[in-house]
C-alpha positions as CSV (number, residue, x, y, z in Angstrom):
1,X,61.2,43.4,97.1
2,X,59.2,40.5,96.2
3,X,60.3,38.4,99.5
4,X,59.2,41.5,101.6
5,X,55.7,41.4,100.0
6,X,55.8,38.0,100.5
7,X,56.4,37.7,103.9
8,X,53.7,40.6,104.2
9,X,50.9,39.5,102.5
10,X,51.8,36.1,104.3
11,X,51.7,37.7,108.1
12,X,48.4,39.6,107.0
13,X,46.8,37.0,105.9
14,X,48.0,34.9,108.7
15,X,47.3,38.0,111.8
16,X,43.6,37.6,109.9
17,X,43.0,33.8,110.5
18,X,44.3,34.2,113.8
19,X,41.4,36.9,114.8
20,X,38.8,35.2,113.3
21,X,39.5,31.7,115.0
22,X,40.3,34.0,119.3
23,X,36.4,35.7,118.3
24,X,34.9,32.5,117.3
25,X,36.3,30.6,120.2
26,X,35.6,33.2,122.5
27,X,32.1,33.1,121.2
28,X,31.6,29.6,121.5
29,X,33.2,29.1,124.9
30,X,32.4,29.9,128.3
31,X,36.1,28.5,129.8
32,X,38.3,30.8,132.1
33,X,41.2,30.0,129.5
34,X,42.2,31.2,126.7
35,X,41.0,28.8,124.2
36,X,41.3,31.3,121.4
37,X,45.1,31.6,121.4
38,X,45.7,27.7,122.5
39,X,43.6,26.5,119.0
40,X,46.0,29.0,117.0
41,X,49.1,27.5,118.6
42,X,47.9,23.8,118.4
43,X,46.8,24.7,114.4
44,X,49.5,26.3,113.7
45,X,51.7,23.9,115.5
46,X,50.0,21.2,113.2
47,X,50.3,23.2,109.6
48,X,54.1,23.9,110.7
49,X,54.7,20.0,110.8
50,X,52.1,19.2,107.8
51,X,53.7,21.4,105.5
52,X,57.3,21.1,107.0
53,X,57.2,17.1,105.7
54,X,55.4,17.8,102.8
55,X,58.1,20.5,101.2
56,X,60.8,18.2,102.0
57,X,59.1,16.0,99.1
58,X,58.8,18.6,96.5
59,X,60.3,21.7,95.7
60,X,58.6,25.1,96.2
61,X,61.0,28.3,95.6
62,X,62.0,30.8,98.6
63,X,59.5,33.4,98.3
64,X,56.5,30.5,98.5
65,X,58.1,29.3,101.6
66,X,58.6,32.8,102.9
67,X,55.2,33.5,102.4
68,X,53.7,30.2,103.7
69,X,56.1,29.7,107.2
70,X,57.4,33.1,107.8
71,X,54.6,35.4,106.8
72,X,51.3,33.1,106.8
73,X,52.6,31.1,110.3
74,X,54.7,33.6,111.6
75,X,51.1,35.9,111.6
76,X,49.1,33.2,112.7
77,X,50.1,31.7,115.4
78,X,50.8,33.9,118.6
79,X,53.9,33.1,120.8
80,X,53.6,36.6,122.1
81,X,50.0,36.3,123.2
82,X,50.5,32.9,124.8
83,X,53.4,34.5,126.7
84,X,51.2,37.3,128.2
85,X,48.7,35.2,129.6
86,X,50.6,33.0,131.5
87,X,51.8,36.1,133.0
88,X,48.4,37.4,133.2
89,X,48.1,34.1,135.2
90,X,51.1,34.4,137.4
91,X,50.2,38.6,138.2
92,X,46.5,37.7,139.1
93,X,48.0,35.1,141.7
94,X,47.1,31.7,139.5
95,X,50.4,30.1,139.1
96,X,49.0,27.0,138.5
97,X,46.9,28.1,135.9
98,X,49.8,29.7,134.3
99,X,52.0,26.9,134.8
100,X,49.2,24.4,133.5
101,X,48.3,26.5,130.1
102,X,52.1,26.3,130.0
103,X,52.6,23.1,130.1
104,X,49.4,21.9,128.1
105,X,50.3,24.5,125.6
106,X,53.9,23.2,124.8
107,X,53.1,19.5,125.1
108,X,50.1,20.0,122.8
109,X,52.1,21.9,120.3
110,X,55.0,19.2,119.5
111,X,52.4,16.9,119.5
112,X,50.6,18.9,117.4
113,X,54.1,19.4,115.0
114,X,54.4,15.5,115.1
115,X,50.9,14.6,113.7
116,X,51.4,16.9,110.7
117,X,54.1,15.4,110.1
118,X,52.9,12.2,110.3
119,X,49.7,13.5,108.4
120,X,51.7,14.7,105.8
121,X,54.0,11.8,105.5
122,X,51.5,9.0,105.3
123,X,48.6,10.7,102.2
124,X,51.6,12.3,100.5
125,X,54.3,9.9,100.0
């Protein structure tokens, strides 16, 4: 019971962030892309490899780790979404669009992974 409320309370808390960072974007830009769902990949991409380094330091027990990568990140970023657009893309006749949100996406993501890792392994060692 207590890994299913941690996952939970993790992908609640994590679905949250992830609507509150698409409005603010959306808000704050005027760009025919989804800039919403590309900062929660690229920050979630990020935490993933941040936290991914860090915990092979130090222990943290199961449910933490269930809470924090498959609750927390599992909620926040959006796979789904991202996949929907670039269809989106591809049914409004834009394949380039779709094929360059695609491509920017995923090549900004590992980078993204990599950094955090790098982040994490250089102030934490």
């Amino acid at each position: 019971m207590v890994k299913i409320l941690a996952v939970g309370l993790g992908g609640a808390a994590g679905s949250l962030g992830r609507y509150f960072i698409a409005v603010l974007a959306e808000r704050v830009s005027s760009l025919n892309f989804p800039i919403g769902t590309f900062m929660v990949n690229i920050i979630g991409s990020l935490l993933i490899g941040f936290f991914w380094s860090y915990f092979d330091k130090i222990h943290i027990n199961n449910e933490f780790r269930l809470f924090l990568f498959t609750g927390f990140l599992g909620g926040f970023t959006t796979f789904s979404a991202f996949t929907r657009e670039t269809v989106q893309y591809i049914k409004a006749g834009e394949p380039y669009h779709a094929l360059s949100y695609l491509l920017f996406s995923n090549a900004t993501g590992i980078v993204a992974v990599m950094l955090g890792f790098f982040i994490s392994y250089r102030l934490l060692r």
